[in-house]
C-alpha positions, -999 to 999 in steps of 0.1 A, spaced: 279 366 -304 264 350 -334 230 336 -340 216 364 -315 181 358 -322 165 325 -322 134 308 -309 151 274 -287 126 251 -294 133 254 -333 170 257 -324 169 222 -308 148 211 -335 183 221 -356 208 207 -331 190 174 -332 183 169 -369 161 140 -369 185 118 -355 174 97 -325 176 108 -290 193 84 -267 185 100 -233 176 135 -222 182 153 -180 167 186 -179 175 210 -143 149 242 -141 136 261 -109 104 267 -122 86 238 -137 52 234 -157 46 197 -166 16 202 -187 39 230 -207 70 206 -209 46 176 -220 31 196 -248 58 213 -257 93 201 -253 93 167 -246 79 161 -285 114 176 -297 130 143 -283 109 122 -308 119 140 -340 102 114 -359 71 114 -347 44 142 -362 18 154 -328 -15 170 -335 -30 197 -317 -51 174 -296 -45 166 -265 -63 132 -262 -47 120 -293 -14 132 -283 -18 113 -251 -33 81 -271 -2 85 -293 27 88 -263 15 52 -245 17 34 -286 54 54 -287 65 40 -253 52 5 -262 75 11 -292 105 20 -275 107 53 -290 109 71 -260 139 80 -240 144 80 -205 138 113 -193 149 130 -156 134 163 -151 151 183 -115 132 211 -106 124 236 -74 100 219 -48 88 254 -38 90 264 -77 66 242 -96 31 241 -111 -2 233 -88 -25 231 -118 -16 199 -127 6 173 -124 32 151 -147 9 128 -172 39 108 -194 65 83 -181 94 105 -169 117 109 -138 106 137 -118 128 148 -86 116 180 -66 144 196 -47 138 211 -17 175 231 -5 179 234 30 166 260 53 188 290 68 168 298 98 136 311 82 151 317 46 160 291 19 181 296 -16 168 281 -49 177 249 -70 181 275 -101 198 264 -126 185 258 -161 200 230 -184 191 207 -209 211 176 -215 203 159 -247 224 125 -259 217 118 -296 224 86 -319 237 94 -354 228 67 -382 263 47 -374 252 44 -341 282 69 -327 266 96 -301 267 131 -298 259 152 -268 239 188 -270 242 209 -235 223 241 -235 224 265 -199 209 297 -198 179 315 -181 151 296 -192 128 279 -170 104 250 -181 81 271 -188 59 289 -210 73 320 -204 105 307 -202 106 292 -234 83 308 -257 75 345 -244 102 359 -222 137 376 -237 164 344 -227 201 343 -232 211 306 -238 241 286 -248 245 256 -267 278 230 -272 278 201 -288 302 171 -273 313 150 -300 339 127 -289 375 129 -310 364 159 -328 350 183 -295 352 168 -263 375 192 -240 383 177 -211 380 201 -183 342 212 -195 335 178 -197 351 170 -160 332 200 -148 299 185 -163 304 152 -149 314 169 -113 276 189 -116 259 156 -123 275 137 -94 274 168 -72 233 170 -79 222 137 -74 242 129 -43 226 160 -26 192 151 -40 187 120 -47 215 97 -39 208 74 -70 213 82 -104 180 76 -128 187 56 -161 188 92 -181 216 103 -157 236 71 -165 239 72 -198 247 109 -196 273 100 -174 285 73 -193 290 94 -225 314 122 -204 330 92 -189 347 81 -227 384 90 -233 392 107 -264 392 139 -250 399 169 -266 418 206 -259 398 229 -238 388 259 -263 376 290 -246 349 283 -230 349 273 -187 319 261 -171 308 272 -136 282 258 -108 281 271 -75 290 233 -57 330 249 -70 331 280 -55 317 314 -47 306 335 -82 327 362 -70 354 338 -65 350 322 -101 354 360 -113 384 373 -98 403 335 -111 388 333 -150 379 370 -156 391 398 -131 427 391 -134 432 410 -165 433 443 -154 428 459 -188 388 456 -183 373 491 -180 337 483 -188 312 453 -172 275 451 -186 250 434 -172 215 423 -173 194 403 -145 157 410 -138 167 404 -98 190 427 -76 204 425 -40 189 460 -20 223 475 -14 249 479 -40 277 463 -23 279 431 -44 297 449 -70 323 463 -49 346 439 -63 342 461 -98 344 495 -79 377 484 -61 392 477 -100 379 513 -112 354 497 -137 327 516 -152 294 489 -140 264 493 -166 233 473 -159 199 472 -179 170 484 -161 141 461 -162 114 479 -176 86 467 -197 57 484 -211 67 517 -193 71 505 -161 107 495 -140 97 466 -123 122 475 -99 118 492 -64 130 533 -72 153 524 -39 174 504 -60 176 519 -87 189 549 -66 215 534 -44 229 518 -74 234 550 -91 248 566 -63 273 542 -58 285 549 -96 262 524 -116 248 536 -148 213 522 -159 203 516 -197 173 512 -217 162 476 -230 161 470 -266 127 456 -264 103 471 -237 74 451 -246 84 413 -230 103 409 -200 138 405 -204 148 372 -182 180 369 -192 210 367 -163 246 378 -182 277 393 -176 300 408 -200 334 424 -195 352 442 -219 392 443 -223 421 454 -245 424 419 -262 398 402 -249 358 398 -245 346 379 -212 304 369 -215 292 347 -189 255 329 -198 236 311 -171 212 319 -139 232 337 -120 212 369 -110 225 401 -94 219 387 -55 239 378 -26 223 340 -24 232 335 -68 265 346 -61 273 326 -25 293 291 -30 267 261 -23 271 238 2 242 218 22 252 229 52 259 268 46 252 293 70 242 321 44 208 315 21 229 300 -9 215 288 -45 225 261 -70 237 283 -98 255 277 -134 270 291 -162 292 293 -192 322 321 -195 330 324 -235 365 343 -238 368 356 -273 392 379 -296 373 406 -310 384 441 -325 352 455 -325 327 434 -299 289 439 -298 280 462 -271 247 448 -249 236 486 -244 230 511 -264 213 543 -247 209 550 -212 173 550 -195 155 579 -192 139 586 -159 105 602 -173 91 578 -197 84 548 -172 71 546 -138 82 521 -109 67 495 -96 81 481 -62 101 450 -64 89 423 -86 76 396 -66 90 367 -81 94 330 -63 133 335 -78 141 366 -55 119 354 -24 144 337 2 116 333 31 102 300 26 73 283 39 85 247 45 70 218 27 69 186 44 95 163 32 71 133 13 74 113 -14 47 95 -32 43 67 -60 12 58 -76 18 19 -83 -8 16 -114 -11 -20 -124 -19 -26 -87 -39 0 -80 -16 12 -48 -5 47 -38 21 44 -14 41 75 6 73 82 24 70 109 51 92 126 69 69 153 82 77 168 114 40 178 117 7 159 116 -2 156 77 -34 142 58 -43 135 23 -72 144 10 -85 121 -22 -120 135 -18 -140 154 8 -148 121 27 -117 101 19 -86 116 40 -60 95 54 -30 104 83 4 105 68 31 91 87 61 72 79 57 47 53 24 38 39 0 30 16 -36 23 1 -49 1 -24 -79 17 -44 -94 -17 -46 -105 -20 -15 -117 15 -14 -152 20 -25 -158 33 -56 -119 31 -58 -115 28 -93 -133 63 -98 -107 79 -76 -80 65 -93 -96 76 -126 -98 110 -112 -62 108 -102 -48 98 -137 -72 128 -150 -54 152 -122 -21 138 -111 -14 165 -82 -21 150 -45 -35 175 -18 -15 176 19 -28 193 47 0 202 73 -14 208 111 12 234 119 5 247 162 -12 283 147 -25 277 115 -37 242 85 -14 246 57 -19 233 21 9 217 -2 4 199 -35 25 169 -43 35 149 -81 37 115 -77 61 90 -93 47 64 -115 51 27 -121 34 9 -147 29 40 -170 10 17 -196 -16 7 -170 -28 45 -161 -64 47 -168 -72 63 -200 -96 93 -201 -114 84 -236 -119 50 -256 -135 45 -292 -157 24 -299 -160 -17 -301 -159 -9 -340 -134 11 -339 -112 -14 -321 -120 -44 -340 -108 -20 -372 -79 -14 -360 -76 -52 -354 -84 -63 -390 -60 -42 -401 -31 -49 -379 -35 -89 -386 -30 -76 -424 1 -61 -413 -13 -30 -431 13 0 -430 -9 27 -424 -27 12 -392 -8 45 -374 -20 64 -395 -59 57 -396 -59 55 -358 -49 90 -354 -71 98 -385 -104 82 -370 -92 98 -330 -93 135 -349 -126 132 -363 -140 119 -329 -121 141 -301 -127 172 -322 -165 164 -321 -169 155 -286 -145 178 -269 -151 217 -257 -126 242 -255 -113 234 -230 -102 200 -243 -128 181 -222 -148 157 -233 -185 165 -232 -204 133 -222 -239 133 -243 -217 132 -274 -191 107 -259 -222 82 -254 -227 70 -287 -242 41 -298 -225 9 -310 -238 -10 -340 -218 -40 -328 -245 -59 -315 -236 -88 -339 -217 -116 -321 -199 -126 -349 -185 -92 -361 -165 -92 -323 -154 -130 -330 -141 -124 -361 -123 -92 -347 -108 -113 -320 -97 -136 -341 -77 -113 -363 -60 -101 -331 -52 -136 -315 -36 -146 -354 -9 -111 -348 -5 -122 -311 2 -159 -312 21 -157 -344 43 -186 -340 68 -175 -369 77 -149 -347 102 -180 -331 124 -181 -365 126 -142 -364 161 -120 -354 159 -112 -310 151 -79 -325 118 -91 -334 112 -114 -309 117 -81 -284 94 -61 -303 66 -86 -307 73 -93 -268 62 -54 -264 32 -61 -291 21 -88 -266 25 -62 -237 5 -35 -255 -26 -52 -263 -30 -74 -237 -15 -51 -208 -16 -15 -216 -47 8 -216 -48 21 -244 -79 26 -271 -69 1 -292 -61 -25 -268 -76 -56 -248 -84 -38 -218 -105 -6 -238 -123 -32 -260 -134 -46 -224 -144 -17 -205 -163 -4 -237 -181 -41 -243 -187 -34 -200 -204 -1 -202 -225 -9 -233 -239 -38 -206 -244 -16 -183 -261 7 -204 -284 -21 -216 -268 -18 -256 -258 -52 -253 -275 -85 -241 -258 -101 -209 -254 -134 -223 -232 -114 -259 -213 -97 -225 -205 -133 -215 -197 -143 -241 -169 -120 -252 -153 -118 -211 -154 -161 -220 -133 -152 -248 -110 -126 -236 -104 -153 -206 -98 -186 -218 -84 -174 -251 -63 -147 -242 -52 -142 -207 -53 -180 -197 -52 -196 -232 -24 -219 -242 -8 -201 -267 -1 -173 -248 17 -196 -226 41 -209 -256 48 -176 -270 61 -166 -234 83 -194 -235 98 -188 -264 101 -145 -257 118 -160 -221 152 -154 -239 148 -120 -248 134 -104 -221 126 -107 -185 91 -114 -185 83 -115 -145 66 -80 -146 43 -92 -174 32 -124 -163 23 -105 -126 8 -82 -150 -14 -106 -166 -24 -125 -136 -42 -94 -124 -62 -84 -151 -70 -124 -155 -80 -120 -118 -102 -90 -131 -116 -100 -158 -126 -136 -140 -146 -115 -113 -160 -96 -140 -173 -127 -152 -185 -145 -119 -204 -112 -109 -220 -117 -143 -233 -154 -138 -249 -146 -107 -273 -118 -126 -278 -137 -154 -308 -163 -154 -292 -190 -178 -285 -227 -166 -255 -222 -158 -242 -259 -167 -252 -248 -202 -230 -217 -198 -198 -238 -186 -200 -258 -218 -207 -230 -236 -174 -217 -226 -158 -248 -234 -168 -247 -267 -161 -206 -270 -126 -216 -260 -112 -240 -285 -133 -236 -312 -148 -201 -322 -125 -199 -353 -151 -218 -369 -180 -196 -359 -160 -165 -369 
């Protein structure tokens, strides 16, 4: 029982000692996107210092995942368990479990693991797995009491080779009842357990309720020595009747069991409490009374040896039934560890029992955890396709279903289908609206009554979701000058120049507030955005990238994706929609518009030296996505411009060979 007190985000921090991480699976009932964004998914870029803006965080993730410095990510979590404020914002698996119904009632995807593969400086990996009671959460992570586990697989020194079968057996056994295909972060998972090498089992055995009943995993690793006199236990959740623990009575052992209480209140029904004690269980006092105390353990106490089980498994009848898919008791996916270890004198969980007159009870805490009557969600799926502008679905509903986008846009869900926002008017506002608040809104036509659900979506072309705030033409261009000078601290005075102007223009809140965000460009000189262009073409279509390593050929491949592709505030596609609302806001003439979209076109998107370095980046990468990538925002940007030349009252023969001229030779003019 060492290291009894210790915050798990700083633990992890510990674990993973700068070293790279490889590939991270995380399982959790309740789930909190926003919360895991913020807060845990930063401990798998140990390299990388975040700010406490939001904006620039989010700024900073889309340059990190053009660097490769992400790793794939799978989060599993409770359909009926997550978060309707707001939906998943980064590039990550998400896969919502929905267990199937018993009649009215339905157990819980509940267990609570983090799975984190890590690279060590000669390129060998580790693995950290931590199980315990934490949710993804804020609660669960940084205010509630938590008992969690960690072990760390190395292979040859630590890799016992029953834990790791058992592991390998929960990964398989969750993905074929939930999503039949395993996600990139899953494979490499996988493919770590799969290595030989394997070491004695130590004392430590690994439970999930796919193996076998809890009761049955007792009375086969724990109940068979008869020497135990004394169980302890602490779960914030309790079956009614007593009769779970029979299997301790029958063996004479004295049960002891932490009341919940917290802030002089048992937030458990007095019922309970009473039938528990009559049936010989005595109740104890928490150490700490002022947090809730989340924790699920078990501890058993014999002549030689100390039994503690960690994990989720709460004091009810669905935590401790065997899973199967097709049960006919309420049943939850459950796991934990059991540590068996040689102590003289073991720390005791409890110290004093409770006292009946300094708290009051409540009646039984209404938590989603220890509610078993369900109200159905409809089984859909949906993907937001952002580089086409698509939101597609796959329903299996049983009742009629609509989505509502806006008060006036709602559309019948059935089967497989989808819309394309640009043929939707005012469809790239909607989709802007979406990327701000990625939760969809389902109405279900049940015979009695209209039923709400919320729904996360999963995401293709991450890099093309539209971005909530850009910085200014200047701004852009530099950044530009800077990266064609290869100049080190280009990082660095990006995130410099985005504090100073998020923390003036955003509330409390974190919103932007518009009358300051509308400031006024002093880039009305043609030749100041030339020469900016210019020092961004030189970095793009670098030609001496073709007698660099495939290492650097790959990462000026994603340089090429990033600014031409992504939207980002330093990138082609902010530079364009800032030049297009300074036209529209009259702080630039038309024909400067014009001639910057001629640019962009003919010397970017379409040019000839974007061409060549594709060719020559053919061999280290698959380029396919890209160049269908390209095409549309060529196709964009080329309707952008036609639109144009119909308002503006120019010749336009004299524009064409403007163009011309725009297009080979503005080096000269810059």
């Amino acid at each position: 029982m060492k290291d009894r007190h210790l915050i798990l985000k700083e633990r992890l921090t510990q674990r993973i000692n700068g070293r790279k991480v490889v590939a991270a699976l995380f399982y959790t009932f309740n789930f909190d996107p926003r919360f895991f964004e913020n807060y845990v998914m930063p401990i798998l870029v140990p390299k990388q210092n975040f700010t406490n803006n939001n904006i620039t965080n989010n700024i900073l993730w889309r340059r990190l995942y053009k660097d490769n410095e992400v790793p794939p990510v799978t989060v599993y979590f409770d359909q009926h368990a997550k978060s309707t404020e707001s939906g998943p914002y980064l590039d990550y698996k998400i896969i919502p479990v929905n267990i199937p119904s018993v009649g009215k009632n339905k157990g819980n995807f509940h267990p609570k693991h983090s799975f984190i593969l890590i690279e060590n400086d000669d390129r060998s990996l580790e693995l950290l797995f931590v199980t315990g009671s934490n949710n993804i959460t804020q609660s669960g992570w940084c205010e509630n009491i938590e008992c969690i586990s960690d072990y760390l697989f190395i292979n040859g020194k630590d890799f016992p080779v029953n834990f790791k079968k058992a592991l390998r057996d929960l990964l398989n056994n969750v993905c074929a009842s939930f999503r039949k295909r395993f996600t990139e972060a899953e494979e490499q998972i996988l493919s770590y357990l799969n290595k030989i090498g394997t070491t004695i089992d130590k004392d430590v055995i690994f439970y999930d309720s796919f193996q076998m009943p809890f009761s049955n995993f007792l009375e086969i690793n724990v109940l068979n020595d008869s020497t135990i006199k004394i169980v302890e236990i602490i779960s914030p959740y309790f079956k009614s009747s007593p009769d779970i623990l029979q299997l301790f009575f029958d063996r004479k052992m004295q049960v002891r069991i932490q009341a919940p209480i917290k802030n002089g209140y048992c937030l458990v029904d007095s019922s309970v409490i009473n039938s528990y004690s009559e049936a010989g269980v005595k109740w104890y006092q928490p150490a700490d009374e002022s947090r809730s105390n989340h924790s699920k353990v078990y501890r058993f106490y014999g002549e030689k040896y100390t039994y503690t089980i960690i994990g989720s498994v709460n004091l009810t009848a669905p935590a401790w039934e065997g899973y199967t898919s097709r049960s006919k008791n309420v049943s939850n996916v459950e796991t934990a560890m059991l540590f068996v270890e040689k102590e003289e004198t073991p720390f005791r969980l409890f110290k004093r029992e409770i006292d009946h007159a300094r708290f009051t009870y409540l009646s039984s805490n209404e938590s989603d955890e220890n509610q078993f009557e369900r109200i159905e969600i409809p089984d859909i799926r949906f993907t937001i396709d952002w580089p086409h502008q698509k939101l597609s679905w796959s329903s299996k509903a049983v009742y009629p279903c609509t989505l509502e986008l806006n008060t006036s846009l709602i559309y019948k869900i059935e089967g497989n289908g989808e819309i394309f926002f640009t043929a939707i008017k005012n469809g790239r506002s909607i989709l802007d609206s979406i990327a701000r608040k990625p939760l969809l809104k389902v109405i279900e036509a049940l015979p009695a009554e209209n039923r709400e659900h919320y729904y996360y979506m999963e995401q293709i072309g991450f890099e093309n979701r539209p971005l909530e705030f850009r910085i200014s033409t200047t701004d852009i261009i530099n950044g530009w000058e800077m990266l064609a000078n290869n100049d080190p601290n280009l990082n660095e005075w990006l995130l410099a120049r985005l504090e100073t102007i998020t923390e003036r223009i955003q509330d409390e809140s974190g919103r932007i507030i518009e009358e300051y965000a509308n400031e006024k460009s002093l880039l009305n000189e043609t030749a100041r955005h030339f020469y900016g262009l210019l020092k961004l073409e030189s970095y793009l279509f670098n030609t001496a990238v073709v007698r660099k390593s495939k290492a650097d050929q790959l990462n000026h491949y994603n340089n090429l994706r990033y600014y031409l592709t992504y939207d980002n505030v330093d990138t082609l596609f902010s530079y364009w929609k800032y030049l297009k609302k300074q036209y529209e806001e009259k702080e630039i003439m038309g024909v400067v518009y014009w001639l910057l979209l001629s640019v962009l076109i003919n010397r970017f998107y379409n040019g000839k030296d974007l061409k060549y370095m594709l060719k020559i980046i053919s061999s280290v990468s698959d380029t396919r996505s890209f160049k269908v990538t390209l095409t549309m925002m060529a196709e964009e940007l080329n309707n952008e411009l036609k639109q144009l030349v119909r308002q503006l009252p120019v010749d336009k023969k004299m524009l064409q060979w403007t163009a011309n001229i725009l297009a080979n030779e503005y080096e000269d003019v810059a």
